[in-house]
PyMOL Python script that loads the backbone (N, CA, C, O; Angstrom):
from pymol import cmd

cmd.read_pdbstr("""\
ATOM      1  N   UNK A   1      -1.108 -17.961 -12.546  1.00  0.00           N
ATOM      2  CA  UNK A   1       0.031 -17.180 -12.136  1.00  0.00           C
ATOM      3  C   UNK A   1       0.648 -17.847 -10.914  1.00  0.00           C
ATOM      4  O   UNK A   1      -0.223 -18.368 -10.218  1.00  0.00           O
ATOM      5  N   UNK A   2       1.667 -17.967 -10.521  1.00  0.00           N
ATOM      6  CA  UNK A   2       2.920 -18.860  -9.884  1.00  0.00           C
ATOM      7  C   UNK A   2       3.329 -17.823  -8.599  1.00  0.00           C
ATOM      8  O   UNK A   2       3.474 -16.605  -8.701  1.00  0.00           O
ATOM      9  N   UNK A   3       3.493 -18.728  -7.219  1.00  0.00           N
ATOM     10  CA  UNK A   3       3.140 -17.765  -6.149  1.00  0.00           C
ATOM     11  C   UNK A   3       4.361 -17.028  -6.579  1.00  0.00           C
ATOM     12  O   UNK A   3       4.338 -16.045  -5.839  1.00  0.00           O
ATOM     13  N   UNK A   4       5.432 -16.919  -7.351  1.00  0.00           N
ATOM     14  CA  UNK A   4       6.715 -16.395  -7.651  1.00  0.00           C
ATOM     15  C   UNK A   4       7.066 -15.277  -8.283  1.00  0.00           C
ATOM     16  O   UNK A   4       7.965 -14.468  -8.057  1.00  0.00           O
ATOM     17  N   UNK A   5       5.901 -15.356  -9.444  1.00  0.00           N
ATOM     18  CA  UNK A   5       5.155 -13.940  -9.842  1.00  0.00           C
ATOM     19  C   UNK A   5       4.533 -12.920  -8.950  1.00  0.00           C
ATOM     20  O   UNK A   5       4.842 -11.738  -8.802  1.00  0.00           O
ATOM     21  N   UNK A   6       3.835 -13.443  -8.532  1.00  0.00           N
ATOM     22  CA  UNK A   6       2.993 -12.743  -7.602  1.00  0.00           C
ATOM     23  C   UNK A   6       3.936 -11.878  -6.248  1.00  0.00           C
ATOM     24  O   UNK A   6       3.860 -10.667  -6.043  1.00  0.00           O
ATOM     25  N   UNK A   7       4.567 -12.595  -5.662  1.00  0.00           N
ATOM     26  CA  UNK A   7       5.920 -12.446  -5.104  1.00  0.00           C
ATOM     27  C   UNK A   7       6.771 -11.160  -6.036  1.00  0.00           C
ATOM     28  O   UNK A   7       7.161 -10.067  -5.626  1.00  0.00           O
ATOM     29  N   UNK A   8       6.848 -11.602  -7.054  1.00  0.00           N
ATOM     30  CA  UNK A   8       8.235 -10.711  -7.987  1.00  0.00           C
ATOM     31  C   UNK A   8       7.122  -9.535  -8.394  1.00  0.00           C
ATOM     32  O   UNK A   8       7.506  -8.687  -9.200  1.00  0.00           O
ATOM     33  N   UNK A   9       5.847  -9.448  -7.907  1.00  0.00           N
ATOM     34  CA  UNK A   9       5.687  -8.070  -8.467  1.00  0.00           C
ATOM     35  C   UNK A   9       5.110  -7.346  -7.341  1.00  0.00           C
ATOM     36  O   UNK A   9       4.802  -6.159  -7.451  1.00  0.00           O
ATOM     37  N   UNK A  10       4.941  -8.044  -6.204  1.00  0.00           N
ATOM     38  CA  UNK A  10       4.232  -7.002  -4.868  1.00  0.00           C
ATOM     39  C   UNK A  10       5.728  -6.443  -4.379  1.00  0.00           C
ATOM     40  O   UNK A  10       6.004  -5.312  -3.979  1.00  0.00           O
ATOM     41  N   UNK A  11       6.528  -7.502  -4.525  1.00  0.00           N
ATOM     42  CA  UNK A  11       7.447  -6.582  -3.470  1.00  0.00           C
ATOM     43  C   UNK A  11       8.422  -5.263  -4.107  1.00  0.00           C
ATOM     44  O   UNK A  11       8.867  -4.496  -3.253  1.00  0.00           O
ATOM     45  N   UNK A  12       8.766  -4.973  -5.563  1.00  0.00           N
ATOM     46  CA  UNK A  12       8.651  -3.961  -6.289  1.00  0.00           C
ATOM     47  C   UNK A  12       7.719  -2.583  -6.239  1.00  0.00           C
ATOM     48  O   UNK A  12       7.801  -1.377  -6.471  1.00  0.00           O
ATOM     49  N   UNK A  13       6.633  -3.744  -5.704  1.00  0.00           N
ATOM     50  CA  UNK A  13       5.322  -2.645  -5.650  1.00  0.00           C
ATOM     51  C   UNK A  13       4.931  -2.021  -4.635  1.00  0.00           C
ATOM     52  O   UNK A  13       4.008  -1.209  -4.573  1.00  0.00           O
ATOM     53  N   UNK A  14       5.986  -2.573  -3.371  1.00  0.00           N
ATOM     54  CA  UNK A  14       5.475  -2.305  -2.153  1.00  0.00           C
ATOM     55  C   UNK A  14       6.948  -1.033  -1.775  1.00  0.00           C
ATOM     56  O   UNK A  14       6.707  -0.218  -0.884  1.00  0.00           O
ATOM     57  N   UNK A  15       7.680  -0.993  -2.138  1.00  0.00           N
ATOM     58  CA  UNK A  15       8.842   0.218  -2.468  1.00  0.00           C
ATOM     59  C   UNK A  15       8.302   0.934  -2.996  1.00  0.00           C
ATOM     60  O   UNK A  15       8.063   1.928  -2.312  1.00  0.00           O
ATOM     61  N   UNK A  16       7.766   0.981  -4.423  1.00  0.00           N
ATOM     62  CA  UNK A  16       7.144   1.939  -5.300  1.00  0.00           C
ATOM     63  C   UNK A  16       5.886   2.672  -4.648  1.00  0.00           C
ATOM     64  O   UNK A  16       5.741   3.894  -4.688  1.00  0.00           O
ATOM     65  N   UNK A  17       4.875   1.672  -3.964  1.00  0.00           N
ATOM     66  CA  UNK A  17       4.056   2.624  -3.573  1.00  0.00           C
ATOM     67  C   UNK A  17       4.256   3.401  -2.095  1.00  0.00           C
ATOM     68  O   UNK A  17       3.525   4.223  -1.543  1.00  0.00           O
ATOM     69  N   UNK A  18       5.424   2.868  -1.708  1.00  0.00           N
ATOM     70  CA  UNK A  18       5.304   3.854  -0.498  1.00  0.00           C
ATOM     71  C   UNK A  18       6.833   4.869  -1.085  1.00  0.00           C
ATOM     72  O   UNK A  18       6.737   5.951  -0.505  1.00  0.00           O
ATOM     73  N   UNK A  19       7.742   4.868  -1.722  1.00  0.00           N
ATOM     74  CA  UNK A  19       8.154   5.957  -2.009  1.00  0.00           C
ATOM     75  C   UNK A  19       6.890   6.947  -3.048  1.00  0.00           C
ATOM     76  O   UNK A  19       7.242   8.118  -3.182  1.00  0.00           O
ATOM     77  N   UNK A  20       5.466   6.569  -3.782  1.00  0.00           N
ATOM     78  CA  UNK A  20       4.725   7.723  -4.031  1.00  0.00           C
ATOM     79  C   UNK A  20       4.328   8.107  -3.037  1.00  0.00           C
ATOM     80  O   UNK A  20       4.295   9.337  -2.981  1.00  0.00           O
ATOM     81  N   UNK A  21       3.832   7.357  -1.770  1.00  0.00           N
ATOM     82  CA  UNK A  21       3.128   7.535  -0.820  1.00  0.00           C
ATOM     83  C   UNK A  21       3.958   8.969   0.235  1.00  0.00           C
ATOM     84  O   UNK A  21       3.498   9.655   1.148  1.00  0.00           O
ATOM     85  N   UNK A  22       5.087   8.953  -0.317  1.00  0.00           N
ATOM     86  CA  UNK A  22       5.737  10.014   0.696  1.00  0.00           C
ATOM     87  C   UNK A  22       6.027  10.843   0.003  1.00  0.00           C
ATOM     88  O   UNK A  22       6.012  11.943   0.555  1.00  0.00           O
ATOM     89  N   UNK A  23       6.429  10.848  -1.479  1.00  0.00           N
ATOM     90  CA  UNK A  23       6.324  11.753  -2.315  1.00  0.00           C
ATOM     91  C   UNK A  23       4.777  13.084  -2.175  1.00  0.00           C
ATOM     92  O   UNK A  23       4.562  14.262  -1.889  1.00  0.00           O
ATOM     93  N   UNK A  24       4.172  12.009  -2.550  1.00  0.00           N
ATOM     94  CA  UNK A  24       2.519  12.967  -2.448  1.00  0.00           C
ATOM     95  C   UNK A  24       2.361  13.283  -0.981  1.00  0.00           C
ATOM     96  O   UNK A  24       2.104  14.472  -0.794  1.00  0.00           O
ATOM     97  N   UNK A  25       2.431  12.652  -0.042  1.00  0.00           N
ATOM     98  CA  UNK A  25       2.319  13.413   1.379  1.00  0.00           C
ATOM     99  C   UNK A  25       3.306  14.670   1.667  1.00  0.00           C
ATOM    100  O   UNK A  25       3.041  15.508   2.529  1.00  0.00           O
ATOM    101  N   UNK A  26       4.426  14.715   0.891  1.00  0.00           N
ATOM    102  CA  UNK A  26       5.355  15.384   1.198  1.00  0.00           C
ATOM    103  C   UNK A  26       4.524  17.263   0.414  1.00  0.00           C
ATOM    104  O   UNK A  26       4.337  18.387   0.881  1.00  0.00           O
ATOM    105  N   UNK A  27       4.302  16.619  -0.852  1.00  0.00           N
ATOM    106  CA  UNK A  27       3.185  17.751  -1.425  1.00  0.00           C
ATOM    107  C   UNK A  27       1.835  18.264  -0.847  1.00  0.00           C
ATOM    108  O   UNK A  27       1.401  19.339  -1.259  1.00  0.00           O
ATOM    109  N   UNK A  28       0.968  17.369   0.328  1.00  0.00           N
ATOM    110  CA  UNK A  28      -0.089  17.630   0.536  1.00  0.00           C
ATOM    111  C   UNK A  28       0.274  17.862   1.999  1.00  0.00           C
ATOM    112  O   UNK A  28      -0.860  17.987   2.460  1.00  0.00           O
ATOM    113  N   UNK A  29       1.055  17.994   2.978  1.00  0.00           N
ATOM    114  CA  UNK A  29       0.831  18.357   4.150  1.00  0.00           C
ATOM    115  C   UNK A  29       1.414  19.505   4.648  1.00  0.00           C
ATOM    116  O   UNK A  29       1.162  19.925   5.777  1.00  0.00           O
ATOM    117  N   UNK A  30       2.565  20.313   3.489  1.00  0.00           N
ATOM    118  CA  UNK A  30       2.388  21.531   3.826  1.00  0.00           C
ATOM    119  C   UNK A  30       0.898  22.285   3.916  1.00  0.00           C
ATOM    120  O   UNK A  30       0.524  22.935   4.893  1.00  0.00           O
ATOM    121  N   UNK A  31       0.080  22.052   2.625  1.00  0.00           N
ATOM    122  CA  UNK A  31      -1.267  22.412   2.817  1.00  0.00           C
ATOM    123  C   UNK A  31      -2.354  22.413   4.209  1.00  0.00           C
ATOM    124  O   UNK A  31      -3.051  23.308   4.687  1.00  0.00           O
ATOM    125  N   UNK A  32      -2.194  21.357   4.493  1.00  0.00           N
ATOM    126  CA  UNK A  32      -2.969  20.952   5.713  1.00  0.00           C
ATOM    127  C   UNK A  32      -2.132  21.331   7.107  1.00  0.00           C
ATOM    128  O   UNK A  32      -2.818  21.214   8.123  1.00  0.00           O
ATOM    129  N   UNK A  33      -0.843  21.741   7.299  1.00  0.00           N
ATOM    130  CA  UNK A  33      -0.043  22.742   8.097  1.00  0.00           C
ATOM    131  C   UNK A  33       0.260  21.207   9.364  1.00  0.00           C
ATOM    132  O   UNK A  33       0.029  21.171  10.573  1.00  0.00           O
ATOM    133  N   UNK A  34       0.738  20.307   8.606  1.00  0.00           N
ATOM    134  CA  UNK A  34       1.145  19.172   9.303  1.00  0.00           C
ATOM    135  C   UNK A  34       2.873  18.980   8.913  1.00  0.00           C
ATOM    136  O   UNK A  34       3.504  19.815   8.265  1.00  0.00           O
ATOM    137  N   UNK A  35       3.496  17.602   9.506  1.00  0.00           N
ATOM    138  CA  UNK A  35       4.815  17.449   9.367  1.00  0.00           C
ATOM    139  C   UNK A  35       4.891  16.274   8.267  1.00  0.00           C
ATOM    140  O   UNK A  35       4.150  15.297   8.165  1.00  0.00           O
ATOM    141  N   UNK A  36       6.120  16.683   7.383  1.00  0.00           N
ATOM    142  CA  UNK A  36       5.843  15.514   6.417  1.00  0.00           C
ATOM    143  C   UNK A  36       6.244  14.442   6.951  1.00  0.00           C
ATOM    144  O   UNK A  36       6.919  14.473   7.980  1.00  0.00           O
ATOM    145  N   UNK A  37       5.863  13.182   6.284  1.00  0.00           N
ATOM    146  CA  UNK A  37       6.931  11.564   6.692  1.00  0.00           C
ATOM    147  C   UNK A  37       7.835  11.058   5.834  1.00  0.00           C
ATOM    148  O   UNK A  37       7.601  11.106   4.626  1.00  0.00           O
ATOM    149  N   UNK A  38       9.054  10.472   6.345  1.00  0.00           N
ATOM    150  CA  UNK A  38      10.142  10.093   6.319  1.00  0.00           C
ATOM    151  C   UNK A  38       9.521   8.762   5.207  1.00  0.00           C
ATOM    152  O   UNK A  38       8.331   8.553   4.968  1.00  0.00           O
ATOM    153  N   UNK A  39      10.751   7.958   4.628  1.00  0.00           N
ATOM    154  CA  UNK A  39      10.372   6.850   4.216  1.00  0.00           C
ATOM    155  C   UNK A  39      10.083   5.473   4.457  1.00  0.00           C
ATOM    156  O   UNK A  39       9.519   4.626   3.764  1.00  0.00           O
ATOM    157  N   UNK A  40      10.805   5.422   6.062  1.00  0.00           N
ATOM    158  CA  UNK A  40      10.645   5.069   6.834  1.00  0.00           C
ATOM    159  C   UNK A  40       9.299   4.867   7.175  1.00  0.00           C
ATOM    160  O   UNK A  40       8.881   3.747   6.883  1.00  0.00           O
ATOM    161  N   UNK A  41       8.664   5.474   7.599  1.00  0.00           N
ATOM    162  CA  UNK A  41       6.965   6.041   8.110  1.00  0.00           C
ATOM    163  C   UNK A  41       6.000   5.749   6.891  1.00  0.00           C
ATOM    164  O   UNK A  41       4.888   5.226   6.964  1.00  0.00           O
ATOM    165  N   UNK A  42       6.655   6.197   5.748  1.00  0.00           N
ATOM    166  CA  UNK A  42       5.603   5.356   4.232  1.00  0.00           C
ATOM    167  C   UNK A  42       5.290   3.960   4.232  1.00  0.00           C
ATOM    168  O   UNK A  42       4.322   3.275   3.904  1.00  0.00           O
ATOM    169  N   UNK A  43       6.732   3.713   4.833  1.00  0.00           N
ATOM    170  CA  UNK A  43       7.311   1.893   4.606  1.00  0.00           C
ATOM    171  C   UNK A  43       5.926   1.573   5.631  1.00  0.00           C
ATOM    172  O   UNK A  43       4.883   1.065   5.220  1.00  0.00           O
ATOM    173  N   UNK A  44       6.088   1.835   6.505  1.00  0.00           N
ATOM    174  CA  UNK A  44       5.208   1.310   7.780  1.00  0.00           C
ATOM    175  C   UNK A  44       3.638   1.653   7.495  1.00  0.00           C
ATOM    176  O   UNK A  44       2.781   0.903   7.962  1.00  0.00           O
ATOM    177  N   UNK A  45       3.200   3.022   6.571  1.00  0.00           N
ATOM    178  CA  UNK A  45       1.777   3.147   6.249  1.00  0.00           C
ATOM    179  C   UNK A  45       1.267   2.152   5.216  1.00  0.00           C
ATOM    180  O   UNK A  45       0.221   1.560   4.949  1.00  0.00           O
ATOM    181  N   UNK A  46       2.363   2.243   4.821  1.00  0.00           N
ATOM    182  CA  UNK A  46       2.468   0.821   3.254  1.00  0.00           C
ATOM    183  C   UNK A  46       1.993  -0.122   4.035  1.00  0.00           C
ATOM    184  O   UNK A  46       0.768  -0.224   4.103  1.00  0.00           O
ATOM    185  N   UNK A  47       2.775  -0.968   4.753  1.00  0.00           N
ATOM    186  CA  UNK A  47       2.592  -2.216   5.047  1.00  0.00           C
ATOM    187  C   UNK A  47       1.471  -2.506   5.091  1.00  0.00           C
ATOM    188  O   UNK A  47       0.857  -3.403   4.514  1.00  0.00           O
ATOM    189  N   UNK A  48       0.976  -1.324   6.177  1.00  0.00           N
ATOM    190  CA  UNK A  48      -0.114  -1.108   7.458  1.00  0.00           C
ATOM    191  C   UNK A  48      -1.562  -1.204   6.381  1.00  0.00           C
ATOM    192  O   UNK A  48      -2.569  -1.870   6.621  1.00  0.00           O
ATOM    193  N   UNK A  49      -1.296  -0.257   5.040  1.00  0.00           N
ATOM    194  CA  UNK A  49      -2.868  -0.808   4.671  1.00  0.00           C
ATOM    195  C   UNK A  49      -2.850  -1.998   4.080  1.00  0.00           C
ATOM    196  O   UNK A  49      -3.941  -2.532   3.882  1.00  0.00           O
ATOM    197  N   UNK A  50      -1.566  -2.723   3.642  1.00  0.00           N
ATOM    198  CA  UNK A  50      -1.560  -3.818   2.767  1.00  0.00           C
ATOM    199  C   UNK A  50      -2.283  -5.005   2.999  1.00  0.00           C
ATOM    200  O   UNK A  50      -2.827  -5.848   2.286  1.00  0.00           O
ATOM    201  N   UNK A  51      -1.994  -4.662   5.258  1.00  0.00           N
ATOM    202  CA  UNK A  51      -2.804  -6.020   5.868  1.00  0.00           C
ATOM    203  C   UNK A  51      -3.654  -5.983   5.903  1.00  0.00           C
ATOM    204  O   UNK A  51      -4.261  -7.053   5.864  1.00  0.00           O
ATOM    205  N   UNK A  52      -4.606  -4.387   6.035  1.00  0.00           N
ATOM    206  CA  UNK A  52      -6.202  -4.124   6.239  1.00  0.00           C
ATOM    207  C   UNK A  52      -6.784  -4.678   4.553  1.00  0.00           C
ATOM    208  O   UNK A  52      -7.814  -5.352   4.548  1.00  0.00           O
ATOM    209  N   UNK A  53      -6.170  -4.403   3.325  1.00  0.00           N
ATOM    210  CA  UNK A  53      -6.821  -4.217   2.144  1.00  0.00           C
ATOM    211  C   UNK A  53      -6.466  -5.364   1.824  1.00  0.00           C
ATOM    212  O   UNK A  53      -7.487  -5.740   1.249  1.00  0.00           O
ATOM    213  N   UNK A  54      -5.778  -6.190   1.773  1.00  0.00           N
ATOM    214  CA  UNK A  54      -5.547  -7.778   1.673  1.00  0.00           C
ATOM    215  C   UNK A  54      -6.544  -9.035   1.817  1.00  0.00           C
ATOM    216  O   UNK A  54      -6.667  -9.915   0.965  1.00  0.00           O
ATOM    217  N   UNK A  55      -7.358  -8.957   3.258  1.00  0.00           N
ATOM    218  CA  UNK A  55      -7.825  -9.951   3.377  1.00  0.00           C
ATOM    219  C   UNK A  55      -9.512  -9.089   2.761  1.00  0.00           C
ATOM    220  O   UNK A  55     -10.280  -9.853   2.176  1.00  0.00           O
ATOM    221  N   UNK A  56      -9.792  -8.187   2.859  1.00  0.00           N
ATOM    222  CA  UNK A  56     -10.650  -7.719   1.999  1.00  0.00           C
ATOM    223  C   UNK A  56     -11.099  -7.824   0.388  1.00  0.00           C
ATOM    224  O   UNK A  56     -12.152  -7.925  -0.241  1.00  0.00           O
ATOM    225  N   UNK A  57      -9.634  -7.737   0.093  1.00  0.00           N
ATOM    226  CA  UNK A  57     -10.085  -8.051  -1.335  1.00  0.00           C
ATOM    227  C   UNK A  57     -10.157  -9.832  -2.111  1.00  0.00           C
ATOM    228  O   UNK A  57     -10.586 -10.393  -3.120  1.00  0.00           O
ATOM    229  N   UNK A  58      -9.360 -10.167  -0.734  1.00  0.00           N
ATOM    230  CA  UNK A  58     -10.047 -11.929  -1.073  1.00  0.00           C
ATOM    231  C   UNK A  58     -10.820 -12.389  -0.690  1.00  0.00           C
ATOM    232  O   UNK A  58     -11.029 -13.539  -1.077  1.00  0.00           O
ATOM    233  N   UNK A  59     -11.650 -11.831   0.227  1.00  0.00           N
ATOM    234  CA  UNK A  59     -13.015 -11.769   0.613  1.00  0.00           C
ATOM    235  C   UNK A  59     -13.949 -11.380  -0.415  1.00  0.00           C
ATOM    236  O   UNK A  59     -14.952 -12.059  -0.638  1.00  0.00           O
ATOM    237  N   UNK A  60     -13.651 -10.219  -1.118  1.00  0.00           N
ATOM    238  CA  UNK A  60     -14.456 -10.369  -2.453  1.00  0.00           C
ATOM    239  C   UNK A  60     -14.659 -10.843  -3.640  1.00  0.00           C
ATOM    240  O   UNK A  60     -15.547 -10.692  -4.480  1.00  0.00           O
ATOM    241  N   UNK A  61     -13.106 -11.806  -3.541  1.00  0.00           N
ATOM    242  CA  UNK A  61     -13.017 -12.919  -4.755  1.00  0.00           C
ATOM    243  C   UNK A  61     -13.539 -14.352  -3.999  1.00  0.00           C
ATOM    244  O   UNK A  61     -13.588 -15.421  -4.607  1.00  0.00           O
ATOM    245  N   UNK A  62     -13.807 -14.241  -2.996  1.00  0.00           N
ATOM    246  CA  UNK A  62     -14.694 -15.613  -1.945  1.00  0.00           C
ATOM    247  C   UNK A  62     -16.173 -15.655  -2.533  1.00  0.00           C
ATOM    248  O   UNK A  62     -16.561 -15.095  -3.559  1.00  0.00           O
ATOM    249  N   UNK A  63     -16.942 -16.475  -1.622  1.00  0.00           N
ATOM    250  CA  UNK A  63     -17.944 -17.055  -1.332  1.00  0.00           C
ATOM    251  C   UNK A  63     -19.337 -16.395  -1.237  1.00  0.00           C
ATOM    252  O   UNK A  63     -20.440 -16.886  -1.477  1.00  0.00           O
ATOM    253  N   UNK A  64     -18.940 -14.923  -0.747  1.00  0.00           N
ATOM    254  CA  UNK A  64     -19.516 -13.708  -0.041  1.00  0.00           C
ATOM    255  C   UNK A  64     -20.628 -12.979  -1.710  1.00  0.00           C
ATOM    256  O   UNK A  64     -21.781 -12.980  -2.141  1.00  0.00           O
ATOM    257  N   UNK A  65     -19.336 -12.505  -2.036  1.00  0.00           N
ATOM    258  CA  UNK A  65     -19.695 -11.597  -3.391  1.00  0.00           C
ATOM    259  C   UNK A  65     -19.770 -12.364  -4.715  1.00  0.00           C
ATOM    260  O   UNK A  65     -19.867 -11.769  -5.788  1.00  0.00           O
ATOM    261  N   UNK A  66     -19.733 -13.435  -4.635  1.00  0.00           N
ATOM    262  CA  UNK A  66     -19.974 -14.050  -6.059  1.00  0.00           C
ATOM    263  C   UNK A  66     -21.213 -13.957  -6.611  1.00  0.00           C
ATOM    264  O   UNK A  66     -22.207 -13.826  -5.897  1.00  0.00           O
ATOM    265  N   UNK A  67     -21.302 -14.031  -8.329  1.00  0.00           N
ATOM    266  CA  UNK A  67     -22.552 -13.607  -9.127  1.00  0.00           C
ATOM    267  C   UNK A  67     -22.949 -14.329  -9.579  1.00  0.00           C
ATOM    268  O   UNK A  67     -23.958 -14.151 -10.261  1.00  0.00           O
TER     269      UNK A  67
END
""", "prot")
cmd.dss("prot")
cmd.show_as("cartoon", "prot")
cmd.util.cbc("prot")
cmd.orient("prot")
């Protein structure tokens, strides 16, 4: 797969999951008696785990976890 692909489908994916990401918060924090977030604020939770869960999961296609 071609870094171009890879490219043409995160950044689709990175809109998509933070407009669910505010969608479903928008449903779950009346419950919990909090304020919902903007899309703005998704955009930024988005990013925010993309960098934590990123180098993690190529860490488990590394050296580390192989069988």
């Amino acid at each position: 797969m071609g870094c171009s692909a890879i490219i043409g489908a995160a950044i689709p994916g990175f809109f998509v999951s933070s407009w669910f990401g505010m969608l479903l918060w928008g449903v779950i924090a009346p419950r919990f008696g909090v304020v919902t977030i903007s899309y703005i604020d998704s955009m930024l939770i988005t990013i925010s785990m993309w960098i934590v869960v990123a180098p993690l999961a190529a860490a488990g296609k590394g050296k580390w976890f192989k069988k």
